[in-house]
C-alpha positions as MATLAB code, in Angstrom:
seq = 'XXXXXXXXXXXXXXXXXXXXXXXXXXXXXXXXXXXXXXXXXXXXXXXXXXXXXXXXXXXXXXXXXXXXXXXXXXXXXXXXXXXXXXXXXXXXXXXXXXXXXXXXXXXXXXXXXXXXXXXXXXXXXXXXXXXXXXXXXXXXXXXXXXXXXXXXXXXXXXXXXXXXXXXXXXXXXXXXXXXXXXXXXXXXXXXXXXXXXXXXXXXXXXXXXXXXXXXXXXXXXXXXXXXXXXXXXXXXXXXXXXXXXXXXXXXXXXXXXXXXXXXXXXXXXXXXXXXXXXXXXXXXXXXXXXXXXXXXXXXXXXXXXXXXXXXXXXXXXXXXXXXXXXXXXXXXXXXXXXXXXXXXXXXXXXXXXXX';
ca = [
     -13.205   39.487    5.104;
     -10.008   38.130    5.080;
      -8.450   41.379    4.319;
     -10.112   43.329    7.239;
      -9.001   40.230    9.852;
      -5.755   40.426    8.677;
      -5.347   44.739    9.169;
      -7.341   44.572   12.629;
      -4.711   41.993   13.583;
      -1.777   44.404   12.884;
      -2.943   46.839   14.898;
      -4.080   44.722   18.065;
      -1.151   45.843   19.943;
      -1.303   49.019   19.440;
      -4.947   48.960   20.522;
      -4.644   46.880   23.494;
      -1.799   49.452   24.809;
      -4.965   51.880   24.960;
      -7.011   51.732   28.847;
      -9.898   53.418   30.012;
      -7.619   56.226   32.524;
      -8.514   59.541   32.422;
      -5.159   60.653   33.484;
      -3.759   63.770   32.037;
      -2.333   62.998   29.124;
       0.010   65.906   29.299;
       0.772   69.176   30.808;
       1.277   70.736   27.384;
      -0.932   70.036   24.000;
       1.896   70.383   21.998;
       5.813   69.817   21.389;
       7.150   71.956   18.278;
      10.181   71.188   16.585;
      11.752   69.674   19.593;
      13.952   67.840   17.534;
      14.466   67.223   13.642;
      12.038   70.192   12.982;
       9.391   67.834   14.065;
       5.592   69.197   15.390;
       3.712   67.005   17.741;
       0.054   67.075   18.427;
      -1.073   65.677   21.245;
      -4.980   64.430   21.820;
      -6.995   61.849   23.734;
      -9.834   60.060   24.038;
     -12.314   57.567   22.664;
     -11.279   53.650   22.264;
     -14.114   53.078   19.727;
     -11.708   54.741   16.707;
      -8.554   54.251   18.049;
      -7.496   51.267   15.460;
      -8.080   53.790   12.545;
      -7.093   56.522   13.934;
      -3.477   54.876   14.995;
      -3.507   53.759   11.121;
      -4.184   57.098   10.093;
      -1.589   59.023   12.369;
       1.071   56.394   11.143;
       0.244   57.027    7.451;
      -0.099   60.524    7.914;
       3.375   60.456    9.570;
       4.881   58.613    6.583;
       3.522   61.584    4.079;
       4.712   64.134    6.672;
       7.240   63.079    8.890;
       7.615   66.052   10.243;
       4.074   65.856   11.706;
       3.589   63.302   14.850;
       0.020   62.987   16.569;
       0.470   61.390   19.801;
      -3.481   59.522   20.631;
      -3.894   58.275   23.539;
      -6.984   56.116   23.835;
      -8.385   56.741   27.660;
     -12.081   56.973   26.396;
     -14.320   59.661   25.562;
     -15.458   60.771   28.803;
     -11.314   61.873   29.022;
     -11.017   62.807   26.054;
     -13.775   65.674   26.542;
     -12.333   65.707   30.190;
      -8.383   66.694   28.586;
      -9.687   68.683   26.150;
     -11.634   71.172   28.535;
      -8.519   71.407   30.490;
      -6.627   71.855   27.565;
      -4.300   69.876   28.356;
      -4.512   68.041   24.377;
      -5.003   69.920   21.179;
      -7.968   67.616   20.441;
     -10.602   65.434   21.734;
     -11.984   62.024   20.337;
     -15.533   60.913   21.780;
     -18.159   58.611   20.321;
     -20.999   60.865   22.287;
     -21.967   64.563   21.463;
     -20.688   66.723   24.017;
     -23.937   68.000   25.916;
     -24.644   71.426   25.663;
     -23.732   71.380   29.597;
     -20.510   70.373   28.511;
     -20.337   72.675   25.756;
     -20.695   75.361   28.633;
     -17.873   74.090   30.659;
     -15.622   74.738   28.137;
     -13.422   77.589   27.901;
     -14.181   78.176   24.462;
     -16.704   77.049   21.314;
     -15.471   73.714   20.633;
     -16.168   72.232   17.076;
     -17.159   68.240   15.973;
     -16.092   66.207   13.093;
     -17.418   63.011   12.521;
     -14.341   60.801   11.436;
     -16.274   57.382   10.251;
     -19.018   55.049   11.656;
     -18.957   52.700   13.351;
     -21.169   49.573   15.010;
     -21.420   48.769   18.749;
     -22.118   44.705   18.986;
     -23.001   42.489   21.348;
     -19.915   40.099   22.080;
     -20.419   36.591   23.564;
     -19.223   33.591   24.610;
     -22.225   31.031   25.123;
     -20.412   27.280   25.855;
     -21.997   25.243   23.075;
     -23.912   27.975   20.754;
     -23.330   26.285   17.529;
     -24.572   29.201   15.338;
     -24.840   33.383   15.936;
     -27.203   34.554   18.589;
     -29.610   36.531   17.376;
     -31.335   39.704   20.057;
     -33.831   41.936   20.070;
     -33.563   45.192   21.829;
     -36.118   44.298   24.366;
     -34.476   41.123   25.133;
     -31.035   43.408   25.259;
     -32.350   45.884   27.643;
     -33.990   43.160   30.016;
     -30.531   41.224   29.902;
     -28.833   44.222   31.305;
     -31.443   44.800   33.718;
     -31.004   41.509   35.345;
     -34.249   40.533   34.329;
     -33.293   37.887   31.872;
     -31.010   36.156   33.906;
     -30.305   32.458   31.985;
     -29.060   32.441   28.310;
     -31.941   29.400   27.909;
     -34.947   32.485   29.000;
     -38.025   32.339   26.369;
     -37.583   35.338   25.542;
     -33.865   34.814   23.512;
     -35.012   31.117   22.579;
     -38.348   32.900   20.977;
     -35.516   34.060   18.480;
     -33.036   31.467   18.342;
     -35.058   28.656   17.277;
     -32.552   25.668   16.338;
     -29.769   26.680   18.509;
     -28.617   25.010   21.689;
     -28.733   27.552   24.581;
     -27.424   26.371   28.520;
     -29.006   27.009   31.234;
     -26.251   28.705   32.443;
     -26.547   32.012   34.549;
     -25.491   35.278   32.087;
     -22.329   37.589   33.155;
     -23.068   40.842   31.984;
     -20.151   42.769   31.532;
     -20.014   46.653   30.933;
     -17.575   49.535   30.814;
     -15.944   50.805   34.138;
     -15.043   54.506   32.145;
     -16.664   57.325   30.582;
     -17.422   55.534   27.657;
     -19.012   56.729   24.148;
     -19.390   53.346   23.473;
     -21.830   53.039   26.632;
     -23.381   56.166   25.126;
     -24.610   54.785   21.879;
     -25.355   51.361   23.950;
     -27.357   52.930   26.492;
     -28.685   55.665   24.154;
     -30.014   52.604   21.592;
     -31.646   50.659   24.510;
     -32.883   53.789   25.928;
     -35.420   54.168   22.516;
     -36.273   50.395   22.554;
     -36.502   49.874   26.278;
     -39.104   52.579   28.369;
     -38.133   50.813   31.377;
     -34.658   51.491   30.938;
     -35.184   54.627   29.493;
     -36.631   55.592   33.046;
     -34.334   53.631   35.307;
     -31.211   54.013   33.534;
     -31.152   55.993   30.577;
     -28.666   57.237   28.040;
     -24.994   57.908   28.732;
     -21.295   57.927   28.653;
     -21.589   57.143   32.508;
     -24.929   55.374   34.128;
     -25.354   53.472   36.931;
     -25.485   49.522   35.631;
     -28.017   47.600   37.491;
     -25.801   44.031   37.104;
     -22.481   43.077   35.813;
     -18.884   43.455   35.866;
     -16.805   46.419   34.699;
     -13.787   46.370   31.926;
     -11.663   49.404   31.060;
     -12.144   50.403   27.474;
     -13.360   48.334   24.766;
      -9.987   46.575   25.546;
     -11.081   45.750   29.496;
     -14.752   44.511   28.287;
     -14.025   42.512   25.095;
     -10.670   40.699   27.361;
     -13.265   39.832   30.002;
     -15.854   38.220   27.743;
     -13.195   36.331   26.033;
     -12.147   34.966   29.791;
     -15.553   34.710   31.050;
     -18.275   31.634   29.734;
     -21.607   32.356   29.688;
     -20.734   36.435   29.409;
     -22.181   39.018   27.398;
     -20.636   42.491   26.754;
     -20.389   45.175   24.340;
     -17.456   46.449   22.088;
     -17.285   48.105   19.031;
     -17.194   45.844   16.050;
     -13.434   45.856   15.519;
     -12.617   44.443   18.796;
     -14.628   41.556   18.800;
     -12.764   40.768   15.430;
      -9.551   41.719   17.061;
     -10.827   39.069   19.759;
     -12.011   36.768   17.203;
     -15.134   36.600   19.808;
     -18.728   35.843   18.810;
     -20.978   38.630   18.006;
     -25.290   38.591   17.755;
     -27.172   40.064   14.978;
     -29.693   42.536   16.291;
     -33.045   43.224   15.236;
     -33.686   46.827   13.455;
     -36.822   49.122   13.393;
     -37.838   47.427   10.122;
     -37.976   43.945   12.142;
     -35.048   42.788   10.597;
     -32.209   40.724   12.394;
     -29.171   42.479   11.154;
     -25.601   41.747   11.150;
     -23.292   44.440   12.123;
     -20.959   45.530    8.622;
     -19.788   48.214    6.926;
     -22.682   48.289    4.645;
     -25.293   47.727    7.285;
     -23.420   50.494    9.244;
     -24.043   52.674    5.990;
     -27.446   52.137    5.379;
     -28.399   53.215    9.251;
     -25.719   56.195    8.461;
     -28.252   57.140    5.179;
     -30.940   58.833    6.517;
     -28.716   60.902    9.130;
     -26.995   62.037    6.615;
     -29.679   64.330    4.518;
     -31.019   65.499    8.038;
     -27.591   66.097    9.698;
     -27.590   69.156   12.294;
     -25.127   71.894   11.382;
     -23.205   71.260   14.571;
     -22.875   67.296   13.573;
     -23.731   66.408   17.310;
     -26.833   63.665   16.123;
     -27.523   60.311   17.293;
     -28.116   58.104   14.384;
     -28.964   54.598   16.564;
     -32.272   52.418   15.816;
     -32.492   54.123   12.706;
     -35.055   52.972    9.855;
     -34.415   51.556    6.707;
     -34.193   47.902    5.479;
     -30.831   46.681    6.485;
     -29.739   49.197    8.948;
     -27.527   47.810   11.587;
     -29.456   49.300   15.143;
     -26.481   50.283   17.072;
     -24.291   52.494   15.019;
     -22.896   55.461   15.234;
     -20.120   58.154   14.260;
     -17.352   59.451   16.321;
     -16.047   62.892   16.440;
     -12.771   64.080   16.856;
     -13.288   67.824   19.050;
     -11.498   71.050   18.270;
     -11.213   74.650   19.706;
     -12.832   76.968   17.423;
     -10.110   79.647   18.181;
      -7.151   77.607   19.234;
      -4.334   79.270   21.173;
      -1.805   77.177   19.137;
      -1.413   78.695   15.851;
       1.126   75.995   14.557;
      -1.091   72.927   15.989;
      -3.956   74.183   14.325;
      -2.488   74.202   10.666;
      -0.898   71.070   11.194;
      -4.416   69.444   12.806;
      -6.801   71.074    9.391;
      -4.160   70.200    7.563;
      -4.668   66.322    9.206;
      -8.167   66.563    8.720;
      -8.788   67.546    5.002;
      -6.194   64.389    4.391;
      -8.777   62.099    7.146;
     -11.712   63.605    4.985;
     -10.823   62.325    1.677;
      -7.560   59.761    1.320;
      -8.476   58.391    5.370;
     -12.026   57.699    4.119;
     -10.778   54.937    1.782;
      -9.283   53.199    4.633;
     -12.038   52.639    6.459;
     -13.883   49.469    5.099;
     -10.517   47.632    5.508;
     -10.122   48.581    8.938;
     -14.321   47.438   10.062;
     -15.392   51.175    9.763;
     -18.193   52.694    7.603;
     -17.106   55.916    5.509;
     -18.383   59.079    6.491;
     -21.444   60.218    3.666;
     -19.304   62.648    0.690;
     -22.360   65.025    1.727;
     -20.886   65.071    5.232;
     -17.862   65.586    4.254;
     -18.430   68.230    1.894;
     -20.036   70.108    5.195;
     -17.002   69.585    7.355;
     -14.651   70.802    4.783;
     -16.595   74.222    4.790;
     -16.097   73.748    9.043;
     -12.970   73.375    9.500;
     -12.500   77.266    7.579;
     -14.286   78.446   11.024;
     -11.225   77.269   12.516;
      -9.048   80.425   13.493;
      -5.812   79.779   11.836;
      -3.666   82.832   10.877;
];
């Protein structure tokens, strides 16, 4: 543990230089050889992978250095946004692109899921002396603005021993076209009917309460600032943060902790039913000691890329992310893709046209 808070740490800066824009990124996806024979890819998009990814492009670099990918973490709702307009070589998103979406698109775009990762809870409850635990119920209801005071029945029921104040809860949520909202919304969507109907599941919804952030950056900032919040952030932030984080009851009726392994074993069973597109939703999943709110994240690419160069440097990338990047996952608070997976996105990326 002291490992992974000590490589999140290094790369805090670079994360926190990441907002939840959706500017263009760039009027061109790529700059070839512009000086020093160098080749830069350009791409944008989710926040959710953005401290592994920066790792990887900087150790790539170091193995290559005459490869640069310039990531730009404006979250995945841009990401798909840039990459449409092709105005970046790839995409990043923590949600499927929708078959609308797919549509849109001026050609077949292709996913890759990259690693897993866990969306938490993130708090900060004056005098909790111990970790909150939730169900999804109690999540949903929170978010709602049904639950209103952290003291409520219903997140005493499971938090027997622990000091809650009656203290009205600040909800805070994302302000961007978020994948991270995605998997949030799309996990309280199967464990809440009421927000199911009311709200449902997406990068983009229409919050009933609380206070917008910009990228996992914006959200896990203003629970850090704000007592008596609750937010949501992938797992890395809040130990960027070094905020509180709840354990979350599973579909086996276990309270879990969010971890690599626990982000594995809800990964497992996704993995010998995975869709041959990869666009699958693996949250609530069963299986003792599955963390509920997990998920991959996909970096998109153009099936038949107009950039010949990019795409040889960009498979070339990939195989490397695929089998050397994989090993640097656990260190950084990510879960390793399944070899199986893997194996299956090797044999995709040879759809890639690349002359």
């Amino acid at each position: 543990m002291k490992k992974l808070f000590a490589t999140v740490a290094l790369f805090a800066l670079c994360t926190a230089c990441g907002g939840g824009s959706s500017a263009p990124v760039s009027t061109n996806n790529a700059t070839p050889a512009a000086s020093g024979g160098k080749t830069q890819v350009n791409g944008a998009g989710a926040t959710f992978p953005n401290p592994i990814y920066s790792k990887w492009f900087s150790e790539y670099n170091k193995l290559h250095p005459d490869v640069e990918v310039n990531y730009q973490s404006i979250g995945s709702g841009g990401g798909i946004r840039q990459l449409t307009a092709q105005t970046v070589f790839f995409g990043a998103s923590d949600a499927p692109m929708t078959d609308e979406q797919m549509k849109q698109a001026p050609g077949k775009i292709l996913h890759f899921p990259t690693v897993l990762g866990a969306v938490v809870p993130v708090y900060n409850i004056e005098g909790a002396s111990a970790q909150v635990k939730f169900t999804g119920p109690v999540l949903a209801d929170i978010f709602l603005g049904k639950i209103k005071r952290w003291n409520d029945p219903a997140i005493a029921k499971a938090n027997a021993g622990i000091k809650l104040p009656n203290s009205e809860i600040t909800v805070v949520h994302r302000s961007d076209g978020s994948g991270t909202s995605f998997i949030y919304t799309d996990y309280l969507s199967k464990v809440s009917e009421e927000w199911k109907q009311k709200v449902g599941a997406n990068a983009s919804v229409n919050w009933p309460i609380g206070v917008g952030g910009k990228g996992n950056e914006g959200v896990a900032g203003l629970v850090k600032q704000t007592p008596n919040s609750l937010g949501y952030v992938e797992l890395v932030y809040a130990l960027q943060n070094k905020i509180p984080y709840g354990a979350v009851q599973n579909a086996s009726g276990e309270f879990v902790t969010p971890s690599t392994d626990s982000v594995t074993a809800a990964a497992a069973g996704a993995a010998a039913n995975m869709p041959k597109d990869f666009r699958v939703s693996i949250t609530n999943a069963p299986g003792q000691g599955a963390y509920p709110i997990s998920s991959f994240t996909w970096i998109l690419m153009y099936e038949e890329p107009k950039d010949q160069t990019l795409a040889k440097v960009m498979v070339a990338f990939m195989k490397w992310a695929l089998s050397d990047g994989q090993k640097i996952a656990p260190e950084m608070g990510y879960a390793a893709v399944p070899a199986n997976v893997v194996q299956t996105e090797l044999e995709q990326l040879n759809q890639i046209k690349v002359q």
